[in-house]
TORPA-4810 file (N, C-alpha, C, O; in nm, 3 decimals):
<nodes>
NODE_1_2.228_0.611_-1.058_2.116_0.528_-1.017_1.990_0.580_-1.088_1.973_0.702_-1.095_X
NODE_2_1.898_0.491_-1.144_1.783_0.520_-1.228_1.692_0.635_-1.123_1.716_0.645_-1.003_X
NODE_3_1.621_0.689_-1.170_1.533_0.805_-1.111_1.430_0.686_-1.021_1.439_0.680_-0.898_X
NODE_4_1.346_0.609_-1.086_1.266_0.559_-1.022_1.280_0.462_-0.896_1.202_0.435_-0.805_X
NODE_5_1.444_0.408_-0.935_1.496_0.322_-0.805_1.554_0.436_-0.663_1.555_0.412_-0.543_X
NODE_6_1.598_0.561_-0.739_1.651_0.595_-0.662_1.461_0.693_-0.545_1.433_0.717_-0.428_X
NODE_7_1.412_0.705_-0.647_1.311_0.748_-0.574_1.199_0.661_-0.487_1.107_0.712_-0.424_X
NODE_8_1.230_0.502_-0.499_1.169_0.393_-0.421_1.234_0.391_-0.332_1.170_0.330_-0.246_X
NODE_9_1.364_0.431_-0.277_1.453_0.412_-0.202_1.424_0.504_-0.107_1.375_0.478_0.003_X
NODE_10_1.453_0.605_-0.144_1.395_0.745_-0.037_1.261_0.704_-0.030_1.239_0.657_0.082_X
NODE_11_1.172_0.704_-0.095_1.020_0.698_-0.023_1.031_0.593_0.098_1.007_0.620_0.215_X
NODE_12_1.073_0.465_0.047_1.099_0.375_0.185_1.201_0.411_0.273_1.254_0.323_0.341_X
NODE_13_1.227_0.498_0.280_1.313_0.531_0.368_1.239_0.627_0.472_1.251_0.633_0.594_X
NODE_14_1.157_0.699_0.385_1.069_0.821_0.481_0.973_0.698_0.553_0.973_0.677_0.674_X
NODE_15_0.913_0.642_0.481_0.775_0.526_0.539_0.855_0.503_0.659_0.824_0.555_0.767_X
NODE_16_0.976_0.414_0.642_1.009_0.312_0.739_1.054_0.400_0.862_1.091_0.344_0.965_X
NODE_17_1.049_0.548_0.852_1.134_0.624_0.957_0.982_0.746_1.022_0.973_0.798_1.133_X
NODE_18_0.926_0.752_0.952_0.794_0.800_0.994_0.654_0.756_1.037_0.565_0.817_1.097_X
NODE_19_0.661_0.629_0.988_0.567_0.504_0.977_0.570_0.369_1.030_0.466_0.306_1.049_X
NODE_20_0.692_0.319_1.057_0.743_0.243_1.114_0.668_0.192_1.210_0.605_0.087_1.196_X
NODE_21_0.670_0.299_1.374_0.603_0.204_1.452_0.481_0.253_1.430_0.431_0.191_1.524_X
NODE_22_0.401_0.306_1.392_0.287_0.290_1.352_0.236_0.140_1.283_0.157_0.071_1.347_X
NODE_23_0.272_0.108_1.184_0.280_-0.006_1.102_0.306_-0.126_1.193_0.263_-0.236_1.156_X
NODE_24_0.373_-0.114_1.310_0.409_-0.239_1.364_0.294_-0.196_1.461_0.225_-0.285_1.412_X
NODE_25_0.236_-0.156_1.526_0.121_-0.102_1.611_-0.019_-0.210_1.557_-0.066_-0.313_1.605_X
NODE_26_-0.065_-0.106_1.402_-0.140_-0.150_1.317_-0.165_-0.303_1.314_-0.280_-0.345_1.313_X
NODE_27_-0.062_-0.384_1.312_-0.026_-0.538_1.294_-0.066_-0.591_1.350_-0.130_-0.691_1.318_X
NODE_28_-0.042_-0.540_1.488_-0.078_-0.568_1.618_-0.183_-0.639_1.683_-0.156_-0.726_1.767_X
NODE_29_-0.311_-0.608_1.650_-0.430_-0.676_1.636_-0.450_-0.764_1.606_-0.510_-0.768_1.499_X
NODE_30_-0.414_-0.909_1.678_-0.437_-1.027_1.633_-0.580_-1.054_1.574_-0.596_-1.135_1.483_X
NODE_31_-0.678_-0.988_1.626_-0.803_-1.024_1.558_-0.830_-0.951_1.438_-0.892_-1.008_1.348_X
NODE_32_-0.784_-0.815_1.422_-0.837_-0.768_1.317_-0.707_-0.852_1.190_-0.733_-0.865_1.070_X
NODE_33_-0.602_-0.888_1.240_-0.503_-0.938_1.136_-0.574_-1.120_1.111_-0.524_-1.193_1.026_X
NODE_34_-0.649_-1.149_1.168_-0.663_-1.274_1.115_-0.796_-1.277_1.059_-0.820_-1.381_0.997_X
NODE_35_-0.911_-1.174_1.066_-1.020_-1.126_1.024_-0.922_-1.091_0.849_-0.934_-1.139_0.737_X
NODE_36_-0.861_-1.022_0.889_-0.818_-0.980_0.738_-0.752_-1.104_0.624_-0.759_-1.100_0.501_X
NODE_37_-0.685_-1.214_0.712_-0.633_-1.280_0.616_-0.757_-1.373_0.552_-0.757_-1.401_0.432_X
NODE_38_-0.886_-1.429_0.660_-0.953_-1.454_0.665_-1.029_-1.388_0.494_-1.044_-1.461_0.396_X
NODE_39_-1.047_-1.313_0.496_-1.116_-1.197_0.403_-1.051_-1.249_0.255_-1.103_-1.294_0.153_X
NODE_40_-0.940_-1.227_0.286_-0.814_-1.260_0.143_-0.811_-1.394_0.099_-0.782_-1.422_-0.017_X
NODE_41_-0.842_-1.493_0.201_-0.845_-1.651_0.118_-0.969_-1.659_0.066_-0.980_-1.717_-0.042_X
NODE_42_-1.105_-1.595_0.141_-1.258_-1.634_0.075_-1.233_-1.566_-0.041_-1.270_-1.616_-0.147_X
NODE_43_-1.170_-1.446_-0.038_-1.177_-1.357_-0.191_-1.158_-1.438_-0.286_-1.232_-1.455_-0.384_X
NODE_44_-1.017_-1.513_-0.253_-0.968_-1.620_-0.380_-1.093_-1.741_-0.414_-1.099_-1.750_-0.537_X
NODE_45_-1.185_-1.825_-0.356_-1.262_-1.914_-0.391_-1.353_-1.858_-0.445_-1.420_-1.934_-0.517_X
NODE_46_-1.401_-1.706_-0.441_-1.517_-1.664_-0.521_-1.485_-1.597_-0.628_-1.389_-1.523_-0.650_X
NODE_47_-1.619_-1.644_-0.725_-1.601_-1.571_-0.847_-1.648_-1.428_-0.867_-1.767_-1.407_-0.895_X
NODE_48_-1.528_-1.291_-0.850_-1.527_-1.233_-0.860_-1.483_-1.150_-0.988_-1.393_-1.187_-1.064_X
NODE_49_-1.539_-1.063_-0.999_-1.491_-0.989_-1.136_-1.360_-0.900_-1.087_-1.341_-0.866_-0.970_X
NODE_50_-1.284_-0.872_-1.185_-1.128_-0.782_-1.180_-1.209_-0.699_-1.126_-1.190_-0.734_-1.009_X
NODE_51_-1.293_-0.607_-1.118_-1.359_-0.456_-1.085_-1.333_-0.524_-0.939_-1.234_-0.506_-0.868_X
NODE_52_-1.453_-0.610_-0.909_-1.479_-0.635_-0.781_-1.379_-0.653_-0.728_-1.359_-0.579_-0.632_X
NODE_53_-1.292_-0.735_-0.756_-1.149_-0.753_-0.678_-1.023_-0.615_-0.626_-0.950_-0.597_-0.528_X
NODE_54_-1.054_-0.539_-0.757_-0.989_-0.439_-0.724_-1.076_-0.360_-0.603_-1.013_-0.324_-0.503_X
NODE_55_-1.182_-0.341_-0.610_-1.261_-0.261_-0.496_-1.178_-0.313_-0.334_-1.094_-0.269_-0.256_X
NODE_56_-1.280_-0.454_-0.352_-1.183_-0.492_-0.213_-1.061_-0.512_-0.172_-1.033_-0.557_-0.061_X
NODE_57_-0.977_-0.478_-0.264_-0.828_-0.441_-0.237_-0.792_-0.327_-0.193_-0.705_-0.312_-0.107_X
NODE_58_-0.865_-0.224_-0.258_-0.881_-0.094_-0.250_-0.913_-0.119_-0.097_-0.821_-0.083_-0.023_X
NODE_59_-1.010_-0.167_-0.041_-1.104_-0.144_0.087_-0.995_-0.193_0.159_-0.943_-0.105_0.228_X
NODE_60_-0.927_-0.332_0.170_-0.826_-0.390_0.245_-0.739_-0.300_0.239_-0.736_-0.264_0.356_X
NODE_61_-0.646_-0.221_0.172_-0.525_-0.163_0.156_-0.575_-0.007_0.254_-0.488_0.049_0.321_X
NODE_62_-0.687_0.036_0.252_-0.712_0.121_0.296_-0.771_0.098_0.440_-0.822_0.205_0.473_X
NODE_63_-0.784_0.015_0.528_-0.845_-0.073_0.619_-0.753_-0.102_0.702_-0.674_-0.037_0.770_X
NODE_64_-0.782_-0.238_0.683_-0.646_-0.341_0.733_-0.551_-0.316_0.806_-0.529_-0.313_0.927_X
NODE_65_-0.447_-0.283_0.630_-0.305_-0.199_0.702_-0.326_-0.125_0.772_-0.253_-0.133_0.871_X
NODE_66_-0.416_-0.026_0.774_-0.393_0.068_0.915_-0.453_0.016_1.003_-0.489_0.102_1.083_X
NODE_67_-0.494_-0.118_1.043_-0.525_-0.120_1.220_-0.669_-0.098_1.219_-0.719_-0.072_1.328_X
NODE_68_-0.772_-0.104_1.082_-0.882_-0.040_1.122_-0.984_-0.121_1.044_-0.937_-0.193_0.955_X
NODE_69_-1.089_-0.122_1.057_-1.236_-0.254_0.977_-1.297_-0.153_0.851_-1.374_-0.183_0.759_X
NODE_70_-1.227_-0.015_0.884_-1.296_0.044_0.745_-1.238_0.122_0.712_-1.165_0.177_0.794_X
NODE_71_-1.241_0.177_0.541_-1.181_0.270_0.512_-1.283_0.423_0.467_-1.404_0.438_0.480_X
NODE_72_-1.184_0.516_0.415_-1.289_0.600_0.393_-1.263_0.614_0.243_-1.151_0.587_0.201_X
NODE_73_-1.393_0.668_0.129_-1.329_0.663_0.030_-1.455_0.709_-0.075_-1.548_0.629_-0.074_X
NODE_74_-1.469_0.819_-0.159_-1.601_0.818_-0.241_-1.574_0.760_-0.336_-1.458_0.752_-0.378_X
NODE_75_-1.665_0.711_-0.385_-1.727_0.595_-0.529_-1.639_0.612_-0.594_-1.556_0.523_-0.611_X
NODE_76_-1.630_0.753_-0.662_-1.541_0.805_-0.764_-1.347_0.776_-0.752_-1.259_0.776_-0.838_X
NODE_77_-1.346_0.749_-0.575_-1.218_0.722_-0.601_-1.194_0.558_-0.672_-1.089_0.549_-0.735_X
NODE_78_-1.266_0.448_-0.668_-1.214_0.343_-0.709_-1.186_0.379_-0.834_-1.122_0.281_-0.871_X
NODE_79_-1.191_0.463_-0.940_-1.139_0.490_-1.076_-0.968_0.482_-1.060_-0.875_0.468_-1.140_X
NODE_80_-0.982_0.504_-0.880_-0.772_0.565_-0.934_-0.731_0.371_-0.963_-0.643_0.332_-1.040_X
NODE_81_-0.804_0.296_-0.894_-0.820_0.134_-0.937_-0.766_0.095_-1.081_-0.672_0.028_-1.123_X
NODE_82_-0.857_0.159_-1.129_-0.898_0.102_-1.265_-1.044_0.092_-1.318_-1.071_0.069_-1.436_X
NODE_83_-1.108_0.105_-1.249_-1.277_0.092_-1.224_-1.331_0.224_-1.322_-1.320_0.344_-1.298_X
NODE_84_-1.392_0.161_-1.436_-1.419_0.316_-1.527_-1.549_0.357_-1.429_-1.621_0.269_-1.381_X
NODE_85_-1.572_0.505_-1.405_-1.625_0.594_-1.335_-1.805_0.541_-1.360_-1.897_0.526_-1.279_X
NODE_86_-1.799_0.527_-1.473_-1.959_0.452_-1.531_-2.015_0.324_-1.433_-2.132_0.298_-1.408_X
NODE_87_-1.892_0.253_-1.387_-1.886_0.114_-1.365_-1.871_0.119_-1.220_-1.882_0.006_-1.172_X
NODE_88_-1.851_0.206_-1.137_-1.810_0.178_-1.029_-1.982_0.174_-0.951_-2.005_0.080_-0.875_X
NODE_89_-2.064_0.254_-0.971_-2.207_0.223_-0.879_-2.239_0.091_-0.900_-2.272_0.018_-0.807_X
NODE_90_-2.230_0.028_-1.090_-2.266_-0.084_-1.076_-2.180_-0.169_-1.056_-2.191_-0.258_-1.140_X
NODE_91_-2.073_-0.193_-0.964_-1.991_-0.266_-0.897_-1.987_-0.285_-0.762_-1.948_-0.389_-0.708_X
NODE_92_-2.046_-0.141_-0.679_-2.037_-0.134_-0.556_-2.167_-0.210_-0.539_-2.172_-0.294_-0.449_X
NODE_93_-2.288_-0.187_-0.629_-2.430_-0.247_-0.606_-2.417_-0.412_-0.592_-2.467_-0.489_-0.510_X
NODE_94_-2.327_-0.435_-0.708_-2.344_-0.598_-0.695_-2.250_-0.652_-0.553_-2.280_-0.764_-0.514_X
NODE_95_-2.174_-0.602_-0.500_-2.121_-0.618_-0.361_-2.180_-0.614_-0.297_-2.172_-0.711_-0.220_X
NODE_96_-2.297_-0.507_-0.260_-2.304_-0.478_-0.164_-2.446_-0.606_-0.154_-2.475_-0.666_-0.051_X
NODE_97_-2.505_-0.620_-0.270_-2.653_-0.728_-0.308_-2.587_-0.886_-0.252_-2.646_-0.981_-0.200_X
NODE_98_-2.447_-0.869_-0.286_-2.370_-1.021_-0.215_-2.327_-1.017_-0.084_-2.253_-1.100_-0.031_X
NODE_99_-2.381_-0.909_-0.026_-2.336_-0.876_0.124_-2.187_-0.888_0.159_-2.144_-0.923_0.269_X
NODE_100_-2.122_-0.858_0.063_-1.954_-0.894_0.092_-1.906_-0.723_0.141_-1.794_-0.710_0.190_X
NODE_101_-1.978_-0.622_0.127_-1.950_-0.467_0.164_-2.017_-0.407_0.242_-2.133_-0.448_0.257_X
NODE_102_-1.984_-0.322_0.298_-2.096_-0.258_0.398_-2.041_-0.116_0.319_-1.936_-0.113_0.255_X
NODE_103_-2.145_0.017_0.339_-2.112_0.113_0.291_-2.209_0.214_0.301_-2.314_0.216_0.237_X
NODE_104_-2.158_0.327_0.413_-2.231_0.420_0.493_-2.237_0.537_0.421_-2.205_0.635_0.488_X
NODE_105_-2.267_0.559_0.305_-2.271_0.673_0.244_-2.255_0.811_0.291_-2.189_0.894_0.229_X
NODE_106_-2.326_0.839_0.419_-2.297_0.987_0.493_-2.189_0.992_0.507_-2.141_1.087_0.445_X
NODE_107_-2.111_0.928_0.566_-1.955_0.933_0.563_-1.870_0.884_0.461_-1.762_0.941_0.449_X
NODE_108_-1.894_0.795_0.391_-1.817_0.730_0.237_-1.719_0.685_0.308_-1.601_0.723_0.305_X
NODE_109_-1.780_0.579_0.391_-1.707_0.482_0.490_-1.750_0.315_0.435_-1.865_0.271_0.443_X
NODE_110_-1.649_0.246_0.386_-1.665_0.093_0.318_-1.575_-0.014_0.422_-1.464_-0.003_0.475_X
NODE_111_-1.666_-0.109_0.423_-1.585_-0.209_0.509_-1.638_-0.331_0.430_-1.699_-0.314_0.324_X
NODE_112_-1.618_-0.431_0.472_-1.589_-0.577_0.435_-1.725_-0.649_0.547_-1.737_-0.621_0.667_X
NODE_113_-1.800_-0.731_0.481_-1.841_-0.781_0.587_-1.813_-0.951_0.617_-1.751_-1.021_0.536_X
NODE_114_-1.872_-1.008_0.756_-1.842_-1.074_0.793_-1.822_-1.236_0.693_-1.923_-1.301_0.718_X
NODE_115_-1.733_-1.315_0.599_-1.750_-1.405_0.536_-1.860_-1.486_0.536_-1.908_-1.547_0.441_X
NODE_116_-1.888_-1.484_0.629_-2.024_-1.622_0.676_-2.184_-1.536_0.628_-2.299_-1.572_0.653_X
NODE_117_-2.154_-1.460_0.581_-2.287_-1.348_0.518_-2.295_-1.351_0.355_-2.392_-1.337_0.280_X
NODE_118_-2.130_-1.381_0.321_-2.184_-1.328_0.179_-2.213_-1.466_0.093_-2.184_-1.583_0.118_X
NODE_119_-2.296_-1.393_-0.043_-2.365_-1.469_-0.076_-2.276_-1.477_-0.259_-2.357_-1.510_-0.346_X
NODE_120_-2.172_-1.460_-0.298_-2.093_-1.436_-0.383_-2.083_-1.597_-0.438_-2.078_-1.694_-0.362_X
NODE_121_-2.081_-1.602_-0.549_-2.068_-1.758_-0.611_-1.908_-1.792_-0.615_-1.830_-1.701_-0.643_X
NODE_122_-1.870_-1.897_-0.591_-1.753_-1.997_-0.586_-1.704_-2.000_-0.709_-1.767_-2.066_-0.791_X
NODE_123_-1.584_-1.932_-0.752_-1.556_-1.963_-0.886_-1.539_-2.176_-0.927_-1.527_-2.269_-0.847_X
NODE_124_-1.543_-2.177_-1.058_-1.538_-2.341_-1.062_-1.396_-2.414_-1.037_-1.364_-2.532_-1.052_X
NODE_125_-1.308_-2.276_-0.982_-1.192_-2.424_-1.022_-1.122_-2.390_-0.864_-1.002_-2.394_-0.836_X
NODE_126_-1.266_-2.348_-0.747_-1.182_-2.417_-0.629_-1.238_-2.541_-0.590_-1.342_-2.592_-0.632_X
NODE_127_-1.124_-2.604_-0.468_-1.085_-2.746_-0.437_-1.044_-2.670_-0.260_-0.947_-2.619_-0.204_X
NODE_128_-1.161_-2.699_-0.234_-1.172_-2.669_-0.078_-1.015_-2.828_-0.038_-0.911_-2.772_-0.070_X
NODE_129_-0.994_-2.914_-0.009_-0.911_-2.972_0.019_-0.781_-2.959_-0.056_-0.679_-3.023_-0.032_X
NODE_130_-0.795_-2.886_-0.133_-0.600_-2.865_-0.168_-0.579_-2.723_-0.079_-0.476_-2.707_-0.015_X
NODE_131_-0.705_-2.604_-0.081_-0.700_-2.506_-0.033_-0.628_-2.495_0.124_-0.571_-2.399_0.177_X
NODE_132_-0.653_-2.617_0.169_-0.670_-2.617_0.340_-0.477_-2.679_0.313_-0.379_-2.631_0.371_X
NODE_133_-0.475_-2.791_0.211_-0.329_-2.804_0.223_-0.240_-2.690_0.197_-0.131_-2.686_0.255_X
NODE_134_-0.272_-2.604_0.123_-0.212_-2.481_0.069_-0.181_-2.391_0.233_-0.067_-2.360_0.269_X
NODE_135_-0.279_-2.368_0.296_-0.297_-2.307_0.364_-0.161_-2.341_0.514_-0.099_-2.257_0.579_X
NODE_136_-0.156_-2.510_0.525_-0.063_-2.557_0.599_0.031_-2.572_0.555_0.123_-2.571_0.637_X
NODE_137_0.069_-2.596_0.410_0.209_-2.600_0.380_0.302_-2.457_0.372_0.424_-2.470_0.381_X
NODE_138_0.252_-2.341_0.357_0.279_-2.198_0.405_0.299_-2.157_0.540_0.386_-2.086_0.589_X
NODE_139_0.177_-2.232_0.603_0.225_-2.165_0.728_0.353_-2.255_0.799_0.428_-2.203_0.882_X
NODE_140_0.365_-2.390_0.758_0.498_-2.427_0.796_0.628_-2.355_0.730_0.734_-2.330_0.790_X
NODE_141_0.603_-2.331_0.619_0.709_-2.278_0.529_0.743_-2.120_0.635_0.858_-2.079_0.652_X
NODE_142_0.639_-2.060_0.686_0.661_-1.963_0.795_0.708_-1.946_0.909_0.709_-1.855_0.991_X
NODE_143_0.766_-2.100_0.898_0.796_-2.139_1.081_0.704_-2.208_1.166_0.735_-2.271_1.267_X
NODE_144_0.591_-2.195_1.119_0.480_-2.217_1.237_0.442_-2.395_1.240_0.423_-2.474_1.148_X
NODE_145_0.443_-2.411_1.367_0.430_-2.543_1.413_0.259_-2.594_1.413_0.193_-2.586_1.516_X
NODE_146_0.202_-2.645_1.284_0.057_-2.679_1.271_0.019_-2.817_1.307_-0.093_-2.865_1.293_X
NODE_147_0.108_-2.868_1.349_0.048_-3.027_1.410_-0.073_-2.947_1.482_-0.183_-2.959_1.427_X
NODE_148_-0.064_-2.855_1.615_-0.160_-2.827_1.746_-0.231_-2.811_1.645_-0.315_-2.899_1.631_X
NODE_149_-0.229_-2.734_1.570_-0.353_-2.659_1.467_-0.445_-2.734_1.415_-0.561_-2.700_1.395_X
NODE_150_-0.376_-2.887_1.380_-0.453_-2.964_1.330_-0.516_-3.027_1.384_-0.629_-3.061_1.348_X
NODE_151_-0.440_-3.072_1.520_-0.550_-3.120_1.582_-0.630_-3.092_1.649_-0.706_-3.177_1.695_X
NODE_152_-0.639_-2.958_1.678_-0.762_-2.889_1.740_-0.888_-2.897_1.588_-0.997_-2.954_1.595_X
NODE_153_-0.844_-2.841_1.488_-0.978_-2.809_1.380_-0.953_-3.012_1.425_-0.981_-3.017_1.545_X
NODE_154_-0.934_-3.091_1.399_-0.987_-3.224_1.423_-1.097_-3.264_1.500_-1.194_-3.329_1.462_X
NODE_155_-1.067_-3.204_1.648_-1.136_-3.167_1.757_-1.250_-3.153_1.725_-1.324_-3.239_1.773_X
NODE_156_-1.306_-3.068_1.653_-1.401_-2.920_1.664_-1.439_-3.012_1.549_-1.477_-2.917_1.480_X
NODE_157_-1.461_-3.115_1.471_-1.470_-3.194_1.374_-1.517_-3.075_1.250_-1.623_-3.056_1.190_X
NODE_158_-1.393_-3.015_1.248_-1.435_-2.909_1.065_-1.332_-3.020_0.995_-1.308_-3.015_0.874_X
</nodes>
């Protein structure tokens, strides 16, 4: 067996046996899990740069998954990203000027802020109405029964 398969194998094996219910714990949070998916579809309609995107992946992957609204992390680590070391202040600056980051420096604590704040431009090639179909044809593809769904946002006239 190749070195690298055989060593994906054992690592998931330790995760899933040490980490496990932690991870299903983490999940757990219906609000912080729909705050997060929330986070991940606005990401896609704005025009973000690869830097920027990687940051808030960085922030989600370090966040999120664990059950939590922030991660911890100094400047210098978004380089393990990809983010050249030069580039990362002026990356975190333009985030943070679009209000899409929060970021407590005494602690080198980064979170995400609330969607309805930031001020990040729309790349040109979204289509708010295919988005929303996208959005229901997945979650049926998931099992999930969106007639109610629909007709409540009907309701609420969004």
């Amino acid at each position: 067996m190749p070195w690298a398969k055989l060593t994906h194998e054992r690592t998931m094996k330790v995760y899933k046996e040490l980490l496990g219910d932690f991870i299903v714990k983490a999940n757990s949070n219906v609000d912080l899990k729909i705050k997060e998916v929330m986070i991940r579809s606005e990401m896609q309609k704005r025009d973000f740069t690869k830097r920027q995107m990687n940051i808030l992946s960085t922030i989600i992957t370090l966040s999120f998954v664990f059950g939590k609204e922030t991660a911890i992390l100094k400047p210098s680590d978004y380089a393990l990203t990809g983010v050249p070391v030069k580039k990362i202040q002026e990356e975190l600056s333009k985030l943070l000027e679009m209000n899409v980051i929060t970021w407590d420096k005494d602690f080198n604590e980064f979170g995400i802020n609330d969607i309805t704040v930031w001020t990040a431009p729309y790349h040109n090639h979204y289509v708010d109405k295919r988005t929303q179909e996208l959005f229901f044809i997945n979650l049926r593809h998931a099992g999930v029964e969106v007639e109610a769904i629909v007709k409540k946002i009907k309701e609420m006239g969004c």
